[in-house]
N, C-alpha and C positions, 0 to 999 in steps of 0.2 A: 504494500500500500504506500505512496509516494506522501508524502511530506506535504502537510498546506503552505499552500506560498506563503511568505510574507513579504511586509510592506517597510520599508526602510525605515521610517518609526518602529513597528513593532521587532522587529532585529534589532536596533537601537536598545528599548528597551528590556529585551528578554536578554544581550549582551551584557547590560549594565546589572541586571541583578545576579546573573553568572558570577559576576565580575566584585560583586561584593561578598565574596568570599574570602579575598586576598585584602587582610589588614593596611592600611596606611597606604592605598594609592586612590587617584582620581576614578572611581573606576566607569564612572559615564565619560570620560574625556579617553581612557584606554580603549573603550569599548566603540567608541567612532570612532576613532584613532585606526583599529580591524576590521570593522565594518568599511570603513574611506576605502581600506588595502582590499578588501575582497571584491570592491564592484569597482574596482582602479579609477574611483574621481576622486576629488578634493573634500574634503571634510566640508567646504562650503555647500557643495551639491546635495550632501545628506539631508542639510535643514533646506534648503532650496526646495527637494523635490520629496520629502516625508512619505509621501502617499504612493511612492513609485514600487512598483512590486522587484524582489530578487527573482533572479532566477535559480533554478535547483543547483546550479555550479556554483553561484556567488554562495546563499546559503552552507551550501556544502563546506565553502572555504571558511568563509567567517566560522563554522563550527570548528574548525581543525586549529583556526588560528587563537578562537578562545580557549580551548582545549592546552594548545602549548601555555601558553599565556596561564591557565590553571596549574599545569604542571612547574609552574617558577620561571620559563624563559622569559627573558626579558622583549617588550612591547618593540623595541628598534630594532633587537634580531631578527624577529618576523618579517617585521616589513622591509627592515635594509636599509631603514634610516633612521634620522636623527637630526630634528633642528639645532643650528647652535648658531648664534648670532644673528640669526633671524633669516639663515640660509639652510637649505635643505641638504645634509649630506649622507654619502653611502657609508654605510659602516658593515661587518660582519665580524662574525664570529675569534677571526682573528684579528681584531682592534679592540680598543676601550671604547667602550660607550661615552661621549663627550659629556658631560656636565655641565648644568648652569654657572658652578660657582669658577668652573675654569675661566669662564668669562672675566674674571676679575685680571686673569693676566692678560691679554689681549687690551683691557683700559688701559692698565696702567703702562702698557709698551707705547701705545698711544698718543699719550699722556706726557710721558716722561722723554722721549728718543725724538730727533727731530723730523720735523715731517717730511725733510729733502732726502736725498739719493741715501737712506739707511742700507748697512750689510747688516742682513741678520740671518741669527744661524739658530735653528729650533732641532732640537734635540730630541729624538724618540719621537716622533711627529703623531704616528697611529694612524687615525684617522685625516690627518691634516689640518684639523679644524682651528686650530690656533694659529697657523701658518694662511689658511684658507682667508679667517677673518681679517688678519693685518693686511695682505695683500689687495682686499677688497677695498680696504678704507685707506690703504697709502700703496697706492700702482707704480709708484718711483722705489719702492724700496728694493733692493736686491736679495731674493731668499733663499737659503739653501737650508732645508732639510733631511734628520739621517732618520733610519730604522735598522735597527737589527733585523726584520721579519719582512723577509721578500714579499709575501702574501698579504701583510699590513700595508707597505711601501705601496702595491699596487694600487688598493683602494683609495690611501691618499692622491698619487696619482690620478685615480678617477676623479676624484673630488676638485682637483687641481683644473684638469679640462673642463668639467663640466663647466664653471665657472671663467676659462678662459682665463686663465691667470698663470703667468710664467714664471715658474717656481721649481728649482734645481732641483734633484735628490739623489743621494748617498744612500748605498747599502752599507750601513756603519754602526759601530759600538761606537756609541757617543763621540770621542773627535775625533774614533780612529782612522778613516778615509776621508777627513775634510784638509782644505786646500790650506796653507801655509798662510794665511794672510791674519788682519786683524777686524773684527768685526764690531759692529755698534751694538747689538743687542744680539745677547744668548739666551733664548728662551726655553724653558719644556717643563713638561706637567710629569717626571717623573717618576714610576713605580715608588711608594713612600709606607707601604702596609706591612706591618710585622710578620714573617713568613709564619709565626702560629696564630697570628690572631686568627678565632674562632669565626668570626665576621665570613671570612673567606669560602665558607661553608653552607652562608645561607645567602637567602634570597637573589637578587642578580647579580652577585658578585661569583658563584657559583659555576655560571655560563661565561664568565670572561676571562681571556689569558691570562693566565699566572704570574707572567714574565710580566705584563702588565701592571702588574697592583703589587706583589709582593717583592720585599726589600732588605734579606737579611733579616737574623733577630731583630734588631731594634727599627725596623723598617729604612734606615737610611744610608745603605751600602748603596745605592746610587747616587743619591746626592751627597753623600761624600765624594765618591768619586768626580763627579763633574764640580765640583766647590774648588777641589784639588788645582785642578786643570786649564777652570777656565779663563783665569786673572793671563794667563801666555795667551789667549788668545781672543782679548776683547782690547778693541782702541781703546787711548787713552781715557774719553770721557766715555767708555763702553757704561752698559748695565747689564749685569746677569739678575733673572729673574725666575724664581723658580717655586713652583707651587706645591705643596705639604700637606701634612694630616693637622688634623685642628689643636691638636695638644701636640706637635714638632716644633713650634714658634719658636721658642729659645734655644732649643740645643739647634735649629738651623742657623740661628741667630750667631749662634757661636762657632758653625763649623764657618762662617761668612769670615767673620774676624779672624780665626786660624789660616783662614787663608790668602790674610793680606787684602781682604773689601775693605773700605769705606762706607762713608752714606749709606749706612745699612738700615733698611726699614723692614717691619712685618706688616704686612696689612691683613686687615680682616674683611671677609666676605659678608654678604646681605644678612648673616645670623650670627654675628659677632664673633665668627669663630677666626683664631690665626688661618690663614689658608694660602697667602705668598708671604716668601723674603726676595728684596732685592738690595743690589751693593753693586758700587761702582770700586773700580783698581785703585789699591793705596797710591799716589801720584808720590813718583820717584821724587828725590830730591836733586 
């Protein structure tokens, strides 16, 4: 016996109560979010055309994609994407899922780096999406990005096209295949998650690379290493800028001054939490 149709509304809302099963998310905003993916238009066409019936395919899919979506994967791996900066990018399974509070480094690169011919060099890129936004909002700047993971590098890559932005990349462990020069801003959102914490375990952090998010015991065997390194290889008035776990502030704070920054600041994200340090090169004398 086949399936009664339904009507984009009523998918809407039989999505949305599925969907309140899963503690602490939006789940009417996830649930158009699979709904948009299963009949491939825009989240505006859903409330546009309500009364439009699926058909047993769309239907079919929406069920399969709430279904994962039930089982813990995360909403962007379904679909394959991910807004960030108010651009639409590809992500998968071997990238990070971009984040709102990343946003905060992309301001303050901004912000702080002048708005003419910048070299900047972003580190662990993943998805692209911190590379993607500066390059949008300052098209003089000169970018080169690295990845360790051929398969991540690709997607940013895609990301890079889609948007027509001409933007280098390195298959590289942080600056180990980059060019000999000296750069204005060193940017990346580095793996910063303690390789036990429990977190790792549950909800979307579960479905993303590992190499990703975790950091050594104490989460910060990355950003040591790039803290180390990067004073040789940023101009003089350079900035390295590099984003944290919300309780890293200080000891980042300190591996900054260990290695010879300056102007070291932490800033805090939209919830008060530490979430970047930046530091400019102690100026020889």
């Amino acid at each position: 016996m086949s399936k009664p149709v339904l009507t984009v509304r009523q998918a809407q809302k039989s999505g949305t109560q599925k969907l309140s099963a899963i503690s602490g998310i939006d789940n009417a905003l996830e649930s158009a979010v699979l709904l948009a993916h299963a009949v491939q238009k825009d989240r505006s066409w859903l409330y546009a055309w309500p009364e439009s019936d699926l058909s047993s395919k769309q239907q079919l899919h929406f069920e399969k994609y709430l279904q994962r979506r039930l089982d813990g994967e995360p909403v962007s791996y379904i679909t394959g994407y991910r807004e960030f900066w108010g651009l639409d990018l590809r992500v998968s399974t071997e990238t990070l899922i971009p984040r709102p509070e990343t946003e905060l480094l992309v301001e303050t690169a901004l912000s702080k780096v002048d708005e003419k011919a910048a070299k900047v060099l972003e580190l662990g890129t993943g998805t692209g999406a911190i590379s993607v936004a500066l390059s949008a909002e300052r098209p003089a700047w000169k970018i080169l990005v690295t990845e360790t993971d051929a398969s991540a590098l690709a997607i940013a890559r895609e990301n890079f096209k889609k948007y027509n932005l001409r933007i280098d990349t390195a298959l590289s462990n942080w600056f180990e295949n980059t060019p000999d020069e000296k750069f204005d801003l060193i940017i990346s959102n580095p793996p910063y998650i303690e390789s036990d914490d429990p977190h790792l375990q549950q909800g979307d952090l579960r479905f993303e690379p590992l190499a990703a998010l975790a950091s050594g015991k104490d989460g910060l065997d990355a950003i040591r290493e790039i803290t180390q390194q990067a004073a040789n290889h940023l101009s003089k008035q350079g900035w390295l800028m590099l984003e944290h776990g919300y309780n890293q502030g200080k000891a980042v704070f300190t591996l900054f001054q260990r290695s010879g920054f300056s102007s070291i600041e932490t800033l805090n994200d939209l919830s008060g939490n530490d979430r970047i340090t930046i530091g400019q090169p102690c100026k020889k004398p």
